[in-house]
C-alpha positions in Angstrom: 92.3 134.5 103.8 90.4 131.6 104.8 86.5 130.6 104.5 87.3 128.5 107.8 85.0 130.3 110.7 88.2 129.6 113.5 90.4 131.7 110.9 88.5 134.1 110.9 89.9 137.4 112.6 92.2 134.8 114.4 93.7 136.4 117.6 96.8 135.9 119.2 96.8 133.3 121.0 95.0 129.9 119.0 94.4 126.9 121.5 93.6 123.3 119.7 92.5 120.7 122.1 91.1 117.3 121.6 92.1 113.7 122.2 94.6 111.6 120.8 94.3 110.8 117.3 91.6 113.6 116.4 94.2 115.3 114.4 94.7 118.4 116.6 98.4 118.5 116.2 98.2 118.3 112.1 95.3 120.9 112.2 97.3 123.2 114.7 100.8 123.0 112.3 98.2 123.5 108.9 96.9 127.0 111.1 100.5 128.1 111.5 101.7 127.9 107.9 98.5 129.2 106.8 98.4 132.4 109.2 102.9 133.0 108.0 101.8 132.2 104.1 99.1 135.7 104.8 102.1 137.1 105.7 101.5 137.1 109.8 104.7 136.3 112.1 103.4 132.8 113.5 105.0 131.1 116.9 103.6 127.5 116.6 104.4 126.0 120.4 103.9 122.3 120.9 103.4 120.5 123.9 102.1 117.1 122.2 104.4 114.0 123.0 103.0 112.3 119.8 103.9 115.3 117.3 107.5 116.1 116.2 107.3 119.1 114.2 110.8 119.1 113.5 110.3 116.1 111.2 107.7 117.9 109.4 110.1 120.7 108.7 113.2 118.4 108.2 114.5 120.2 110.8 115.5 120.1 114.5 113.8 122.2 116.8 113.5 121.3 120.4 113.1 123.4 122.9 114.2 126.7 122.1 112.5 129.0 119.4 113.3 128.0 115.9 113.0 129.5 112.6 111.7 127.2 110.2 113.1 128.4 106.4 110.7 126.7 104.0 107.8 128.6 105.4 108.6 133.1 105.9 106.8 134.0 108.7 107.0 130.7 111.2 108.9 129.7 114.1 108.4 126.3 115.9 109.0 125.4 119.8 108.6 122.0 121.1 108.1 121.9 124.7 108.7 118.0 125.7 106.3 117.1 128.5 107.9 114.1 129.4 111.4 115.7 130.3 109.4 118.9 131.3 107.6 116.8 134.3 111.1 114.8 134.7 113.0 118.2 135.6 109.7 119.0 137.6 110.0 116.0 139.7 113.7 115.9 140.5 113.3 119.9 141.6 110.6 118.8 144.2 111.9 115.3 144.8 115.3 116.4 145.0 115.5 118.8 148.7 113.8 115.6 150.4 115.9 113.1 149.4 118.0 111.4 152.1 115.8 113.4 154.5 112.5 111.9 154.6 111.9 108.0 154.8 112.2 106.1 151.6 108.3 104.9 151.8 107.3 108.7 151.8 110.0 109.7 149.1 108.6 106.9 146.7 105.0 107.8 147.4 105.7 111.3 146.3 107.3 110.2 143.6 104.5 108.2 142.1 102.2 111.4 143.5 104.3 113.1 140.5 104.0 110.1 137.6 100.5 110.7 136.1 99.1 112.9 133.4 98.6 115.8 135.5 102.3 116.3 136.7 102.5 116.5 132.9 100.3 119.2 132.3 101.5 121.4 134.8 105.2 121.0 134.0 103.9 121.9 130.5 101.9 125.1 131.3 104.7 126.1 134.0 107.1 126.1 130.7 104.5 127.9 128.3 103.4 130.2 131.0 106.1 132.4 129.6 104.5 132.8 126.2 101.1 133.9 127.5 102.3 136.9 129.4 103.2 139.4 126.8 107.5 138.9 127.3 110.2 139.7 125.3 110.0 136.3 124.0 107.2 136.3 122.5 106.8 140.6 121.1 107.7 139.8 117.7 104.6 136.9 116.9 101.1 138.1 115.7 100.0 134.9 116.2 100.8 131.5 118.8 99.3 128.7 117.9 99.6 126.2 120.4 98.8 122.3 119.6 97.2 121.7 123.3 95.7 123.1 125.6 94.8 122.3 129.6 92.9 121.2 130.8 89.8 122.7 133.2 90.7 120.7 135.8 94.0 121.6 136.0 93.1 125.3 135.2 91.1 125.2 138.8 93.9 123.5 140.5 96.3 126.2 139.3 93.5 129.0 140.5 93.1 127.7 144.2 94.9 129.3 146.5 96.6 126.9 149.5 99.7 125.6 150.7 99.9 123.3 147.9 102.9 121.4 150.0 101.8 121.6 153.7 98.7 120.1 152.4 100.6 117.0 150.7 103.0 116.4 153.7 100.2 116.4 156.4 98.2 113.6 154.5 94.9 115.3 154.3 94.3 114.1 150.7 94.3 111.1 149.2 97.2 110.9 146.3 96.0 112.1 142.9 96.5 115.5 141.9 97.8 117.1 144.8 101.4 116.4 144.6 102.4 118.8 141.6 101.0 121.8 142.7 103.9 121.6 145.1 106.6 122.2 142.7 104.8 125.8 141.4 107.8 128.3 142.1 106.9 131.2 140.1 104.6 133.5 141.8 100.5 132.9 142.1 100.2 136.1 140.2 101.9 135.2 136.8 99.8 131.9 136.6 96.4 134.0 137.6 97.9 136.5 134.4 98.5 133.1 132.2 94.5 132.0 132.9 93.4 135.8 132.5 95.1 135.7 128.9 93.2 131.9 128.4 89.8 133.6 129.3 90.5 136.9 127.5 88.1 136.6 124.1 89.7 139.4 122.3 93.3 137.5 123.3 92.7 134.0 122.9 90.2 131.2 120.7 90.0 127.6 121.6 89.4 125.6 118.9 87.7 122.0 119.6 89.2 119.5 117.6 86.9 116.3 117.2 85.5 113.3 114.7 82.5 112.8 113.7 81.8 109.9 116.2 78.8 109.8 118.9 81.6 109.1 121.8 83.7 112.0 120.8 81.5 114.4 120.5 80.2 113.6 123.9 83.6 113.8 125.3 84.1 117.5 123.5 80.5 118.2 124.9 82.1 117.5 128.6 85.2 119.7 127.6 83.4 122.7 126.2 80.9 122.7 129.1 84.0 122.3 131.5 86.2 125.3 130.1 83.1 127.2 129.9 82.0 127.1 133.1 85.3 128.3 134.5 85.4 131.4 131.7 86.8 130.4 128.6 84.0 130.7 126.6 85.4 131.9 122.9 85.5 128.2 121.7 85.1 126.9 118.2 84.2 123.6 117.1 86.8 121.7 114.0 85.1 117.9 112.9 88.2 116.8 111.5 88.9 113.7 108.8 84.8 113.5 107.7 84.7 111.1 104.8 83.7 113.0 101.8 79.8 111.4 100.0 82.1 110.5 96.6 83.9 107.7 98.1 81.0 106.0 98.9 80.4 105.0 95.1 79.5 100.9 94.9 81.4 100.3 98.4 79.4 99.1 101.4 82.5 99.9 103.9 82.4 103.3 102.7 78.8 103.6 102.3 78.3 102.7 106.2 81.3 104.6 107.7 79.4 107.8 106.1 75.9 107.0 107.1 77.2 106.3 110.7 79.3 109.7 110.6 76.6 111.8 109.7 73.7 110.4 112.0 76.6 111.5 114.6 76.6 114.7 113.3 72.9 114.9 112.7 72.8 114.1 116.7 76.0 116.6 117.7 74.9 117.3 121.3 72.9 120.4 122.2 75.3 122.7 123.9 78.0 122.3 120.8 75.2 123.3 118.1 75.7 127.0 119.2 79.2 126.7 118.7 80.7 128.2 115.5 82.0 124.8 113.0 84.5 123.9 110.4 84.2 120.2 108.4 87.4 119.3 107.1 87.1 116.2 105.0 89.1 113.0 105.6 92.2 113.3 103.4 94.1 110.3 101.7 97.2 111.2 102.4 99.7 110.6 105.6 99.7 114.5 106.9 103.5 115.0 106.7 105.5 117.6 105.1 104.4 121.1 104.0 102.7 120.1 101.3 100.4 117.6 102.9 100.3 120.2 105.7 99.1 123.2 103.4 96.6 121.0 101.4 95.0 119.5 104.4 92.6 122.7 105.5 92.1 123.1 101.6 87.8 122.5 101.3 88.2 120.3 98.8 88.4 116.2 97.8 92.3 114.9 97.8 92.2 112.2 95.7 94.3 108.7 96.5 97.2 108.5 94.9 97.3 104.6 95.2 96.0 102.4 92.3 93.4 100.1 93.5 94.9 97.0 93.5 98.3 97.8 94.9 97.3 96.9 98.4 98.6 93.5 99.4 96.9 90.6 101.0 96.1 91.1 104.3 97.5 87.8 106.6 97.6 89.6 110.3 96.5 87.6 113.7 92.9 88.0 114.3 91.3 88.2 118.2 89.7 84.4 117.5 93.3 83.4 117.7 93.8 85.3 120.9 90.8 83.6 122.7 92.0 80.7 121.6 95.0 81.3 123.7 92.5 82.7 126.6 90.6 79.7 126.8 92.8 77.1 127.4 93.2 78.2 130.5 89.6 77.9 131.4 89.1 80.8 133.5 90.8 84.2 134.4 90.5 87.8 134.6 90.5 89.7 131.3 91.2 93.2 131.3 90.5 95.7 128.4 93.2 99.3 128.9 93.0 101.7 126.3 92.1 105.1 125.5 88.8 106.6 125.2 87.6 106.3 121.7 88.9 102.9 120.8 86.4 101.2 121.7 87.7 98.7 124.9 83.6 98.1 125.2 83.0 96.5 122.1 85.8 94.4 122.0 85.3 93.5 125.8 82.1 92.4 124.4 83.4 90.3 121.8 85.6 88.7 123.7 83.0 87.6 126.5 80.5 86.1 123.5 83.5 84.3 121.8 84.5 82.6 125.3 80.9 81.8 126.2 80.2 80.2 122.6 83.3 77.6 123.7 80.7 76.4 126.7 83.0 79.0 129.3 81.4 80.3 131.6 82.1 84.0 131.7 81.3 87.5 133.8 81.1 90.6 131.8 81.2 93.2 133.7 81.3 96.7 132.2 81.3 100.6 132.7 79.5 101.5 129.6 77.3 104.3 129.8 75.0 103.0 127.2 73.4 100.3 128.6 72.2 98.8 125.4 75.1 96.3 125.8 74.1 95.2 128.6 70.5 94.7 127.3 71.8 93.3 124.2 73.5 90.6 126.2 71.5 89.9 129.0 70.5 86.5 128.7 70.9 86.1 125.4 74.0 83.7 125.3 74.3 80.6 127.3 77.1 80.9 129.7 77.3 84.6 129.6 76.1 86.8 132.6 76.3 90.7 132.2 76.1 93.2 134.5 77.2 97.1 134.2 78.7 99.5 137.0 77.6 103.5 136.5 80.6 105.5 136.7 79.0 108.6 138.1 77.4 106.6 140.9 80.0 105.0 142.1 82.6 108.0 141.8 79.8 110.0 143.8 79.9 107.3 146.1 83.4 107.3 146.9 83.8 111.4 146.5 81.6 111.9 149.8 83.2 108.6 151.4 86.4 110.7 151.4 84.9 114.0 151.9 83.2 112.6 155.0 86.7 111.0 156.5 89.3 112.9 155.8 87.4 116.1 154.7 85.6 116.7 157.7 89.7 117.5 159.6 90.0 119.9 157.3 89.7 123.9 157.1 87.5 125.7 154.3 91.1 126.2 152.5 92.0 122.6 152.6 88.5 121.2 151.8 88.8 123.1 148.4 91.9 121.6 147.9 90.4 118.3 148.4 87.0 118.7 146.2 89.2 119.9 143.2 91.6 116.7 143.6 88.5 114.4 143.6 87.4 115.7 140.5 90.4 114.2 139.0 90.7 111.8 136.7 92.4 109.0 138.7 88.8 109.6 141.2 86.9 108.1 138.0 89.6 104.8 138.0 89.6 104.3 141.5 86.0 104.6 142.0 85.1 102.0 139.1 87.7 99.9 140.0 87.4 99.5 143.4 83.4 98.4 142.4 85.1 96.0 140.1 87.1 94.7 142.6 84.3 93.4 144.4 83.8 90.7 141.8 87.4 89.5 140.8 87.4 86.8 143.0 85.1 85.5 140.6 88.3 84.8 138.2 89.4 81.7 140.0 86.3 79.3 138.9 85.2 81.4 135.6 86.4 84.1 133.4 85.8 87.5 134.8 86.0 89.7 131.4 86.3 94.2 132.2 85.9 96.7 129.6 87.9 99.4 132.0 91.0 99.6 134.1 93.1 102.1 136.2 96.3 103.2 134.7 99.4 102.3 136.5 99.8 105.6 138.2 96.4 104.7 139.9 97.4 101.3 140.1 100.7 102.1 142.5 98.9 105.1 143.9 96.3 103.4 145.5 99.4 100.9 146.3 100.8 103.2 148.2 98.1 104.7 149.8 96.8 101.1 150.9 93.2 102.3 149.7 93.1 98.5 147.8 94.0 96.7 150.4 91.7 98.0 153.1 88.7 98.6 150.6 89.6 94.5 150.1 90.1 93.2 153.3 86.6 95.8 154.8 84.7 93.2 152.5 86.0 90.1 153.3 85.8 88.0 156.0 89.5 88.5 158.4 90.0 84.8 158.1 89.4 84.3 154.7 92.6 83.9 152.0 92.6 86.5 149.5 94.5 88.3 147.1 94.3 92.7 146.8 93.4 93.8 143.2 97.1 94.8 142.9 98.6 91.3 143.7 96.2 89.7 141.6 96.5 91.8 138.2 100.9 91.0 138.4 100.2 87.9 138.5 100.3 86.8 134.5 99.0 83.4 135.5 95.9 84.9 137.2 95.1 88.4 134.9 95.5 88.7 130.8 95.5 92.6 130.2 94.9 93.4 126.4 95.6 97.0 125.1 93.3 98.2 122.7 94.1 100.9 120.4 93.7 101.6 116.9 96.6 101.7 114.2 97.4 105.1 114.2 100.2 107.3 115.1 98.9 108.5 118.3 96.7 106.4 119.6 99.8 103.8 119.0 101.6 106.1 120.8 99.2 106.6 123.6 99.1 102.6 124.1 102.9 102.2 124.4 103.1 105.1 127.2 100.3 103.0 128.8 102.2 100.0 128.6 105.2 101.5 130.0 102.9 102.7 132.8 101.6 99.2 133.7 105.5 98.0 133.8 106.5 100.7 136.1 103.3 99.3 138.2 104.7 95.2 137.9 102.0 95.0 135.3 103.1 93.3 132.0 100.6 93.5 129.6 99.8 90.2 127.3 98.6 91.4 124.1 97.1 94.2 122.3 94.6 94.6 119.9 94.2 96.9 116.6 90.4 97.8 116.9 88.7 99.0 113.6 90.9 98.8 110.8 90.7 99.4 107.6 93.7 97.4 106.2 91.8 94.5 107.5 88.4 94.9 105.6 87.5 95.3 102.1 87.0 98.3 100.4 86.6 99.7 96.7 87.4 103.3 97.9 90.7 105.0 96.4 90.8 106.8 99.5 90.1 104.4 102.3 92.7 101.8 100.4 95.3 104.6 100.8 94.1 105.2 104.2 94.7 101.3 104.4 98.0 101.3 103.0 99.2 104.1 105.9 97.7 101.8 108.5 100.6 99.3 108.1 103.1 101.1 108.9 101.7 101.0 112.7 100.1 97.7 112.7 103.8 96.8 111.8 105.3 98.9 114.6 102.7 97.0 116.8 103.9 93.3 116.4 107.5 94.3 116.2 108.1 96.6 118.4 105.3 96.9 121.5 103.4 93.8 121.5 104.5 89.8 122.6 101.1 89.0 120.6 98.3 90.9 119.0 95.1 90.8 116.8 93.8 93.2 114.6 90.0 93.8 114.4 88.3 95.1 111.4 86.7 97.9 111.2 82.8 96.8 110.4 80.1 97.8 108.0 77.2 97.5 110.6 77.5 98.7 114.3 79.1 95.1 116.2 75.9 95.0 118.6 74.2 91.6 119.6 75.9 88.5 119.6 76.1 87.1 116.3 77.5 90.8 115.0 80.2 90.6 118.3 81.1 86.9 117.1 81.8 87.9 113.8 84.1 90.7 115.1 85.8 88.2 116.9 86.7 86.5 114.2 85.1 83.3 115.4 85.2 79.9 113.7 
């Protein structure tokens, strides 16, 4: 049917997983429709807030299974995670109302306002379709277009008063407060993970690009999934840019070259994994026939004449520090998601301030420390200094482990281990390092490549963690404002959102910003990072990739953003401070 090695002798249950903007949800509807074209009966189930399969169809679907006509074979469910964790919350939230004291009521609330709240409500409604039910009898195949995550895989497999151990305090707030709302029985959700770590049941596919940072990332997921059983994963490098576009064009020539040394240096543990390539396609991947060309191995040519792109006249980031630096100092904070590169153009930022005789702190959370080296000392005005995420979240893991852990049972000290390998541990950990130096913002700028969300934001609001980490280094008499107070404060904090002008990862950015508002945080700009409608290119292709790019750089400025800059996407690596200067667009 298919010479792709994931298609082949597909089992029932298909599981794509990746970050946004990797293409897992294009790649996941493409499966479906080819599985029902062989003639299989196909469930596609998807639990993405960026896809809308209906749209694809031209139908509605929601949530409740749907036939979809143009394609024999296929249904289509979309499970919405949003209103899935909204229903979630009210049915825990809801009993205590009016009972317990508003300040308690509110912390829960927040407890239940972060990704993993999501997740759950998500696999609490697709539960269902694991277990072999009448729902489901009639499907050969269900494809879903996500999949959990380990973390919240071991959450759901530890056993524990999930809401004793919330209302008696004896974690701090992260992931905890979800696992509350689980009403179906322990056994159905231990049959649901069975099914995940059944070989002969299930294949999860790893959907990634061919960039150094993701495949790290997907090196971290596989290892993590593995190690708690699901080991029957494949590996999908989605959107490669095929050697024929890279004819007389530099752009083209040097987004190749940096692909494949990524793929040349794939990290160890993924090489053993079975691989599909699927080359980078011109076209927007919507509608069937987009859809059913887009696992096709072969070269889709642009259908755009070469010089129908117009001019490109958008904001660039010089014009942004412009703005920045009248004030003359500050704290400038970088949000985004992984993969968009918040580093680089934390970077560029700090160099283009620095060249305008500011002084300026960098302080970031790379894990390569060649920035820092690149930097240090380099630029007049300019100090650098880098914070290790693993140390410091190490750090604060065993501060809590040795507090509030050592109250707690062997039952409850699980609990606690598992909720400090969550996410939001990362965020505080790193932030609460950073904090140690945003005083500094008063008398220079004070530039970070990393922030918490919101949810960690208010969290740690709630909890007070902020304010006493603040006020246990600082003198009792001294004046002083906690992280919090300081990053509402538009006067005080700038926070630029960095993503990159596609569907998704657009996506991805507004939810964040909604976040920060929920926390009293109002963002001030955001910034398009690599580009391609910014840059030019002689490649058919990458000019219709160009041309699609628009379309969210528009939804960007008129929609999301109060200001914004795009950045373009460069033909050498933006390291060292005359290649960071020219990112920045400066004059």
């Amino acid at each position: 049917m298919s010479t792709l090695k994931f298609l082949d002798q597909a089992p029932r249950f298909l599981f794509f997983t990746g970050k946004g903007g990797v293409g897992k949800t294009s790649i996941a509807c493409a499966t479906a429709i080819q599985l029902a074209d062989a003639g299989r009966q196909v469930l596609l189930v998807s639990t993405d807030p960026a896809s809308n399969v209906g749209q694809v169809f031209g139908i509605s679907i929601g949530n409740q299974i749907t036939s979809i006509p143009v394609v024999p074979g296929l249904s289509a469910l979309e499970i919405d995670p949003q209103a899935a964790a909204q229903v979630y919350r009210d049915r825990i939230v809801g009993p205590v109302r009016g009972i317990l004291p508003e300040s308690v009521v509110k912390s829960i609330e927040e407890q239940l306002s972060g990704a993993c709240t999501t997740e759950i409500a998500a696999f609490d409604e697709f539960t269902a379709l694991l277990n072999d039910s009448t729902l489901t009898v009639a499907y050969d195949h269900i494809v879903f277009d996500t999949a959990p995550t380990g973390h919240t895989i071991r959450l759901l497999q530890l056993p524990g008063a999930w809401s004793d151990f919330l209302a008696e305090g004896k974690g701090d707030a992260s992931c905890l407060g979800p696992l509350s709302g689980l009403e179906k029985q322990q056994d159905q959700y231990k049959a649901a993970v069975d099914a995940l770590s059944d070989a002969s049941r299930t294949r999860l596919i790893l959907v990634a690009r061919a960039q150094q940072s993701t495949l790290r990332e997907v090196a971290r997921t596989h290892e993590e999934l593995a190690t708690i059983g699901f080991r029957n994963q494949y590996l999908l490098i989605n959107a490669i840019l095929p050697l024929s576009e890279t004819n007389n064009d530099p752009l083209a020539l040097a987004i190749y070259t940096r692909e494949q040394a990524a793929l040349n240096a794939i990290p160890v543990v993924l090489r053993e994994l079975p691989r599909d390539d699927v080359l980078l396609k011109a076209f927007n991947l919507v509608g069937l026939t987009a859809l059913r060309q887009l696992l096709v191995d072969k070269e889709a040519q642009a259908s755009l004449p070469v010089d129908a792109v117009a001019a490109f006249d958008k904001p660039n980031l010089a014009d942004l520090v412009d703005e920045i630096a009248l004030e003359g100092h500050g704290l400038i904070m970088l949000m985004g998601k992984g993969g968009v590169g918040k580093t680089t153009l934390a970077a560029a930022l700090a160099v283009s301030l620095a060249q305008r005789g500011l002084p300026v702190h960098l302080t970031t959370s790379d894990p390569a420390a060649h920035l820092s080296e690149t930097l240090n000392g380099s630029l007049e005005n300019l100090t650098v200094d880098r914070i290790d995420p693993h140390a410091e979240t190490e750090r604060y893991r065993q501060q809590v482990l040795d507090t509030k852990g050592a109250l707690l049972d062997e039952a409850g000290r699980a609990l606690l281990e598992e909720d400090l390998r969550s996410p939001c541990t990362e965020e505080i950990a790193v932030f609460q390092a950073f904090s140690r130096i945003i005083r500094e913002a008063g008398q220079k700028f004070v530039v970070m490549d990393t922030a918490p969300t919101g949810h960690t934001l208010l969290l740690l609001d709630a909890t007070g963690a902020y304010h006493r980490e603040v006020t246990r280094q600082m003198d009792s008499t001294a004046h002083y404002l906690t992280p919090m107070m300081q990053l509402q404060d538009t006067h005080q904090t700038k926070v630029l959102i960095a993503t990159l002008a596609e569907t998704t990862p657009v996506l991805e950015a507004a939810n964040l910003q909604a976040d920060l508002r929920r926390a009293g945080i109002e963002p001030w700009a955001w910034v398009i990072n690599n580009s391609i409608a910014a840059t030019q290119t002689n490649s058919a292709l990458l000019r219709q990739r160009a041309q699609n790019e628009l379309r969210e750089i528009d939804a960007v400025a008129h929609q999301h953003a109060h200001r914004y800059a795009v950045v373009p996407l460069s033909i050498e690596e933006p390291i060292g401070v005359s290649r960071l200067l020219d990112l920045a667009g400066h004059k």
